[in-house]
C-alpha positions as CSV (number, residue, x, y, z in Angstrom):
1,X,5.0,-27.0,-16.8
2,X,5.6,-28.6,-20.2
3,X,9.3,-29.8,-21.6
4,X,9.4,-26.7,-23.6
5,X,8.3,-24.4,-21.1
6,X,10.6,-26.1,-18.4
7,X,13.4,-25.6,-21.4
8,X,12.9,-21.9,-22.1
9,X,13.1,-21.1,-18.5
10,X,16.2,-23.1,-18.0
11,X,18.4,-21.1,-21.3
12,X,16.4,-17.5,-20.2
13,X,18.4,-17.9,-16.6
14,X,22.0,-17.1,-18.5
15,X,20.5,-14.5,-21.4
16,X,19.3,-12.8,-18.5
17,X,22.6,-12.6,-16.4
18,X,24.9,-12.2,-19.4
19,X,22.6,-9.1,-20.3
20,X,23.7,-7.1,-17.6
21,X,20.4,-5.4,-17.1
22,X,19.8,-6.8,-13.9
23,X,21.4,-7.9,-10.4
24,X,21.8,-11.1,-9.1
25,X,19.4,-13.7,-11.1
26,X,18.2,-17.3,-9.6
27,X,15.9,-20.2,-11.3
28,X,12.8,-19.9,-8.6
29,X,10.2,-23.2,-10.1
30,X,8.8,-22.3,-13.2
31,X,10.6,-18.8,-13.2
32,X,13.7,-16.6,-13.5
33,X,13.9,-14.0,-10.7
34,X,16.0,-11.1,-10.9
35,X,17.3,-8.8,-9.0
36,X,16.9,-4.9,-10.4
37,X,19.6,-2.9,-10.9
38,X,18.1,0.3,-10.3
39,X,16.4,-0.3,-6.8
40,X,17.6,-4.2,-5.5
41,X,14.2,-3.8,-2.9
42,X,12.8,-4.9,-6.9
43,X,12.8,-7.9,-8.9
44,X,11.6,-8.6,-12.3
45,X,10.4,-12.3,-13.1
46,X,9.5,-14.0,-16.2
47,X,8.8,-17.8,-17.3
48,X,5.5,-19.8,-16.3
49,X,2.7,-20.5,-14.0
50,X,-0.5,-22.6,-14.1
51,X,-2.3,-19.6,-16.1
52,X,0.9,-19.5,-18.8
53,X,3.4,-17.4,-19.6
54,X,4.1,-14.2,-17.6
55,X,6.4,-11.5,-16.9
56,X,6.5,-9.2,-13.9
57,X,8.0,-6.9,-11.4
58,X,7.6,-7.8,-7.7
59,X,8.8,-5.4,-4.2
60,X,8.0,-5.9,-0.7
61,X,8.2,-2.0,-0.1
62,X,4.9,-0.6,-0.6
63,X,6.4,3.0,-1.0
64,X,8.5,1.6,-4.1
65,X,5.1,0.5,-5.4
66,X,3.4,3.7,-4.9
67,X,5.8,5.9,-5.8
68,X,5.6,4.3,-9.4
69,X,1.4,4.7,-9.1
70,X,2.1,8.0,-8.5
71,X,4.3,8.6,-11.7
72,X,1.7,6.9,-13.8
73,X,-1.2,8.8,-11.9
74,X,0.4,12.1,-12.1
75,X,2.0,11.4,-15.9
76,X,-1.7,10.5,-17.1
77,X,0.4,7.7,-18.9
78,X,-0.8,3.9,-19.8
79,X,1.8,1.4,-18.3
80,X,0.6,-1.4,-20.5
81,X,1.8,0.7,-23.3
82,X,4.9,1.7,-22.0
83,X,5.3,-1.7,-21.1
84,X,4.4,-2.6,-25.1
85,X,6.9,-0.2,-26.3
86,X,9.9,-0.8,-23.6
87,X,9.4,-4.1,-25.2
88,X,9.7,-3.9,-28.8
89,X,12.6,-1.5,-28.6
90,X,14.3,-4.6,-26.8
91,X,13.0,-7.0,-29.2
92,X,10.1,-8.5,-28.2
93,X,8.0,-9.4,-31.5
94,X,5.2,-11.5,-29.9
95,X,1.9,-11.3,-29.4
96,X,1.0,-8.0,-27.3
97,X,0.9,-8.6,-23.5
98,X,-2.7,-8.5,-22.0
99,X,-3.2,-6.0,-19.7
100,X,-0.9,-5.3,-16.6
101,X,-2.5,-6.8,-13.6
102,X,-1.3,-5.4,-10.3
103,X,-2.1,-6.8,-7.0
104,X,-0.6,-7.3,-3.4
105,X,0.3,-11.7,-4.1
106,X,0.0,-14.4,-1.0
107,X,3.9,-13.3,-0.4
108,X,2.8,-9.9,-0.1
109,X,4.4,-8.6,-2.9
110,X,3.3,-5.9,-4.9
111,X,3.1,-7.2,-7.8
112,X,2.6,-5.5,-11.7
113,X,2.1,-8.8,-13.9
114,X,1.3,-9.4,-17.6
115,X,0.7,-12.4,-19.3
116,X,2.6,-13.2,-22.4
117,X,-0.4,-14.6,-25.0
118,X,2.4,-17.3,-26.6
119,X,1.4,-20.7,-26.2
120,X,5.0,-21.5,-25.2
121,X,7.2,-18.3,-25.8
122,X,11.0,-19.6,-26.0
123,X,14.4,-18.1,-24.0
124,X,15.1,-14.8,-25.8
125,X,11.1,-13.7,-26.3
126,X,10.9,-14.1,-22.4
127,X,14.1,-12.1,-22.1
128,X,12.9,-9.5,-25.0
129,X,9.8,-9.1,-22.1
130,X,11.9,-9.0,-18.7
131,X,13.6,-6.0,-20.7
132,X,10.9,-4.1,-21.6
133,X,9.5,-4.2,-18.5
134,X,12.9,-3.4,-17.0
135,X,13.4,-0.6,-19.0
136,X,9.8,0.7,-18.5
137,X,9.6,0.3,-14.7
138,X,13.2,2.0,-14.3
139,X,11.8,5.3,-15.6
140,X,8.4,5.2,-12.8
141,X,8.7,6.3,-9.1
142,X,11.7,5.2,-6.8
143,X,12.9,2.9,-10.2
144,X,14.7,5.8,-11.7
145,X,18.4,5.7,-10.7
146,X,18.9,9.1,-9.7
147,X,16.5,8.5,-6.8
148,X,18.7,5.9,-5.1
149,X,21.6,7.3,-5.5
């Protein structure tokens, strides 16, 4: 991870917690790991890896992750767009994220991922994108508030 990156990551750690979009948030490496509000068996991550920048949402309960490819199967909608749109209405103005990978990582986590195209996206576009993807994810599946309640 480069200065910059290694920077960005370290100021997005308190734009994230003083947002109050999400639960308890920790520096993990070359990422920001943060609890979800809505459903705490979630987390959303953003900052840097050796592909570049990402942001994501991660659960160890498969039903979580299937409920929300349920929503999306049933709703006919994209998730990249929603993802695309979450994020602009919170700010994000960089390049558009490439498409959402989703995939079962080495932690077996379910993982929904997208890469941020940036070279070296700073604090507050890496928040812009945790949001969007926050916002987006809280509306799919076991996400939406009223189903933990």
């Amino acid at each position: 991870m480069t200065p910059a990156q290694s920077s960005a990551v370290q100021q997005l750690l308190p734009l994230v917690e003083r947002s109050g979009s999400f639960g308890r948030a920790e520096l993990r490496g070359g990422y920001v790991h943060a609890l979800a509000k809505t459903n705490p068996a979630a987390a959303f991550r953003a900052g840097f890896d050796e592909k570049g920048a990402f942001v994501a949402w991660v659960c160890g309960e498969r039903y979580v992750s299937q409920s929300i490819e349920a929503d999306l199967m049933w709703t006919g909608d994209d998730l990249s767009e929603l993802i695309a749109e979450a994020a602009v209405d919170h700010g994000y103005s960089g390049p558009a994220f490439a498409q959402v990978e989703h995939y079962r990582d080495p932690d077996k986590l379910f993982t929904f991922l997208s890469r941020i195209p940036a070279a070296s996206p700073d604090a507050p576009t890496l928040l812009a994108a945790m949001l969007g993807y926050s916002a987006a994810f809280g509306e799919l599946g076991d996400m939406k508030p009223e189903e933990n309640d």
